[in-house]
N, C-alpha and C positions, 0 to 999 in steps of 0.2 A: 504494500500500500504506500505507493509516494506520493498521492493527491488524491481529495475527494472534492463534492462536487459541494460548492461552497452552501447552494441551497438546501440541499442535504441537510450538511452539515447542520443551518439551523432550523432545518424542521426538526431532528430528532431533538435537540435540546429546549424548543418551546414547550416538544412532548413532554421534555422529563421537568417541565415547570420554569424553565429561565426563562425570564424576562428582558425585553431590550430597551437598554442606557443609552440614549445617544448623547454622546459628550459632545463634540465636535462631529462637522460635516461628515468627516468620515470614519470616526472616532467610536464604533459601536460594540459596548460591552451587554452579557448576557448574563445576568445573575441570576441564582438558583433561589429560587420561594418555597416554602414549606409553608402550608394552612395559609396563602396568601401574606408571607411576610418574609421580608426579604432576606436572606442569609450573606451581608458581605464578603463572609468565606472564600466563597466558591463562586468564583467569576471567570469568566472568559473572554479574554478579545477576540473579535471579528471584523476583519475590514470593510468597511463599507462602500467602498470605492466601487463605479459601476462597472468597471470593465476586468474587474476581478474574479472571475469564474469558478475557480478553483483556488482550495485550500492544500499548498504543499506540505513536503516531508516538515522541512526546517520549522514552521509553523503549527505544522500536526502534533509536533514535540512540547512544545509550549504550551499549546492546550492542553494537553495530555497531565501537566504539572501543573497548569492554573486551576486546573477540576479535580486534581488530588487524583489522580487517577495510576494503575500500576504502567500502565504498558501500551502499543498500539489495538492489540487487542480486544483490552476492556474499552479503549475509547470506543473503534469501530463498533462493539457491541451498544456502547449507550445510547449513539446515535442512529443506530437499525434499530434500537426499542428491545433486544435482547435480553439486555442489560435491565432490569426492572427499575422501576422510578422507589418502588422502596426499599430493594435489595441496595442501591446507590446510597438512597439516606442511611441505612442500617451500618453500611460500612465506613460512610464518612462519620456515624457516631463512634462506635467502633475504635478508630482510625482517632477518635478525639481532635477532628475536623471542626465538627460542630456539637456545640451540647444541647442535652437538653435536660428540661426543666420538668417541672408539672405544668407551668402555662404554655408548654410549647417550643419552641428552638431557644 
């Protein structure tokens, strides 16, 4: 896997509940929500430039460490939906990514 298809790419992760930041014109981060609240943890850049199609190796890597994630693998699997949206939070708690609470993340 040395590039995927950038739309792809953010369809699976609206799946798995990320939301999109636009910072800047082309500046667009995807943070991950649990019960509708945002988790700063776990974010991910995504360019947003129009003529960028594809998401490479170099870049795949990146994400792959901004989602806390092990390997190319588990990413490809989170983004095909594989990968479970609560199996994800389980292990980023796990993993003491994220905590949680009685009220929630």
């Amino acid at each position: 896997m040395t590039q995927l298809k950038r739309r792809k790419v953010i369809k699976g992760l609206r799946l798995k509940q990320f939301i999109r930041i636009q910072e800047k014109k082309n500046d667009i981060w995807y943070i991950l929500t649990i019960d509708g609240k945002i988790v700063p943890e776990v974010k991910t850049f995504v360019s947003g430039g129009g003529k960028q199609q594809m998401i490479y190796e170099d870049n795949i890597h990146k994400m792959i460490s901004e989602l806390n994630l092990d390997n190319k693998k588990q990413f490809k699997e989170l983004i095909e939906c594989t990968y479970l949206y609560d199996d994800y939070i389980e292990d980023l708690r796990n993993n003491k990514i994220i905590k949680f609470n009685n009220k929630g993340v």
